[in-house]
C-alpha positions as a printed Julia matrix, in Angstrom:
157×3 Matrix{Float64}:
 -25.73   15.23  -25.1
 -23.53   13.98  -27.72
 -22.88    9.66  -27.96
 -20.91    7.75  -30.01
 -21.98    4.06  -31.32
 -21.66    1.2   -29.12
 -18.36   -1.02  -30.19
 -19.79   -4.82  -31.66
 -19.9    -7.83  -29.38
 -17.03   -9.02  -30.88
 -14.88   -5.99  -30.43
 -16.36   -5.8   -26.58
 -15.12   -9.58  -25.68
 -12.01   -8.8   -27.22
 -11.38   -5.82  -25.7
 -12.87   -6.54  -22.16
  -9.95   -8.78  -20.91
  -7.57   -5.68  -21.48
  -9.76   -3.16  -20.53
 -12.13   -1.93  -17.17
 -15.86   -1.5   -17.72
 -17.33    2.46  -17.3
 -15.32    4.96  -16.44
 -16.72    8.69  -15.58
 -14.01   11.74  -16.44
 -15.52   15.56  -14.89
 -13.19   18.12  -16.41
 -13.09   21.61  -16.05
  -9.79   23.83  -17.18
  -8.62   23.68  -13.44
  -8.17   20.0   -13.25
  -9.91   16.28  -14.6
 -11.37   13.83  -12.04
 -11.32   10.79  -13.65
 -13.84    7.71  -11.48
 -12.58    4.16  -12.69
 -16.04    3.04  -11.75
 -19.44    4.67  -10.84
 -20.14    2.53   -8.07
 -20.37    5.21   -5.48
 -17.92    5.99   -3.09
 -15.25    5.29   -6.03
 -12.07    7.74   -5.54
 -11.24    9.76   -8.65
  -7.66   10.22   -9.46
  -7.11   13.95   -9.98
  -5.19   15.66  -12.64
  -3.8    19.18  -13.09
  -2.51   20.99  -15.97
   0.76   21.91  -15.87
   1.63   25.05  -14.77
   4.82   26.44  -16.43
   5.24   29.44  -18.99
   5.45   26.85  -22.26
   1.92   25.19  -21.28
  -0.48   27.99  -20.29
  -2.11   30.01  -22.87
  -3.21   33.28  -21.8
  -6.59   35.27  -22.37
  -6.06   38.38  -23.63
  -8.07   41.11  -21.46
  -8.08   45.03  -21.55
  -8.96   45.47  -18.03
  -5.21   44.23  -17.05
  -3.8    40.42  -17.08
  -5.95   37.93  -14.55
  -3.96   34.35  -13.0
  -7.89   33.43  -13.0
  -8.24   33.66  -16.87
  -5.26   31.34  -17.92
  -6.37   28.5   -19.7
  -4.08   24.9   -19.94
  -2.44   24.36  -23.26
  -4.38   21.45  -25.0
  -1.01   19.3   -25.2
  -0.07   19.83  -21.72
  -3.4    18.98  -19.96
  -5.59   16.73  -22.56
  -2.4    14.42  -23.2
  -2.22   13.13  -19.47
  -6.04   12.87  -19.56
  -6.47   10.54  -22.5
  -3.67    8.42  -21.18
  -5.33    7.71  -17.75
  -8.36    6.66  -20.02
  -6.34    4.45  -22.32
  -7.64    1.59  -19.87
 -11.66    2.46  -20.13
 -14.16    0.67  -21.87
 -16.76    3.27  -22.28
 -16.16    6.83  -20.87
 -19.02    9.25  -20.06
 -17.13   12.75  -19.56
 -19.25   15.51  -17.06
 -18.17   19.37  -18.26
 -19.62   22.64  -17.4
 -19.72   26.04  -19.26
 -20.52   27.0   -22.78
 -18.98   27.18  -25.82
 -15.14   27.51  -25.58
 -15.25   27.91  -21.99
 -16.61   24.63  -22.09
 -13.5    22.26  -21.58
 -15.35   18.99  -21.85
 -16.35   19.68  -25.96
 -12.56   21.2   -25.96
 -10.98   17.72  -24.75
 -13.67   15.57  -26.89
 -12.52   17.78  -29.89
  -9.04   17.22  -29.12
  -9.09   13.64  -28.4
 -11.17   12.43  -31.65
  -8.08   14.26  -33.24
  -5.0    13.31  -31.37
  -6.51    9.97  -29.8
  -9.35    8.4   -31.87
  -8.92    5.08  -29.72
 -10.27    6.64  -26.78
 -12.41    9.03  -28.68
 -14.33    5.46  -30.05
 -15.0     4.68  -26.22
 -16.71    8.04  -25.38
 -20.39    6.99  -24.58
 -21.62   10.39  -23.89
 -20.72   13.63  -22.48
 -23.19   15.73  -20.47
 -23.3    19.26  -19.29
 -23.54   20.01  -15.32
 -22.59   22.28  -12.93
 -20.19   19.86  -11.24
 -19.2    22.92   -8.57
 -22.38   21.72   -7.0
 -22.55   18.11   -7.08
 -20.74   15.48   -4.53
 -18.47   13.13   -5.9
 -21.27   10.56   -5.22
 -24.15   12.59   -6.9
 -21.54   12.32  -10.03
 -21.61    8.81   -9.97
 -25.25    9.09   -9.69
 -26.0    10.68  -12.64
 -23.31    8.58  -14.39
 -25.15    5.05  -13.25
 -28.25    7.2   -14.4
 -27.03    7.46  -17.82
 -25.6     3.99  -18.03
 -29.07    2.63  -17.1
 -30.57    2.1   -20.23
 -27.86    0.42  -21.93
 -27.17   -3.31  -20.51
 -24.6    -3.45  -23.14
 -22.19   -1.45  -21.28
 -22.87   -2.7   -17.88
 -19.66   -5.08  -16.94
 -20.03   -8.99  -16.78
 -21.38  -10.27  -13.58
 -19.04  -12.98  -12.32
């Protein structure tokens, strides 16, 4: 598990009028759920790479050319992703896989490169096999791994 240091107190007031508290992202290279809260029974919004010639790159295979193997170009799929997180205060992203089938450390790569705003607001990223899990065990694990950091828990009003 990879985290990232907690903004200042300063930078958290300031921010928290623009922005919502803790947001959980599970990505794999078929789509992103992205939770706007981990309260469970939160709705995730759901996006999809586009699928057109320009945005897919293909895996190269000897046994013969596979729809199952073709990956979302980074532009075309991590873009859209970062943008619905624009609005997070801290972001704990969910992945599965290993090494470059693992999109999760693809789209943390590419958004500490293309979007180092969000990239500051990653708290963590964890490994699962999300295939498994309900949308509530999810959020779950995510209030799980929020639990030991009061800082990041919104304001009570």
């Amino acid at each position: 598990m990879n985290t990232l240091p907690v903004p200042t107190d300063a930078q958290q007031r300031t921010s928290q009028e623009k922005k919502q508290a803790r947001w959980v992202v599970v990505i794999t290279h078929h789509e992103a759920r992205v939770f706007r809260s981990e309260v469970s029974g939160t709705v995730a919004e759901v996006i999809r790479p586009r699928q057109t010639d320009d945005s897919i790159r293909h895996t190269h295979r000897f046994d013969g050319f596979s729809r199952g193997h073709e990956m979302p170009a980074a532009h075309s799929f991590f873009g859209p992703v970062a943008d619905a997180l624009k609005m997070a205060e801290r972001i704990l992203i969910f992945g599965n896989g290993t090494g470059t089938a693992n999109e999760m450390n693809q789209f943390v790569a590419w958004v500490e490169s293309h979007c180092p705003e969000v990239a500051k607001r990653i708290a963590g990223t964890v490994t699962i096999d999300g295939r498994h899990l309900s949308d509530d065990q999810l959020l779950a694990k995510a209030r799980d791994f929020f639990k030991p950091y009061p800082e990041l828990w919104p304001a009570r009003k």
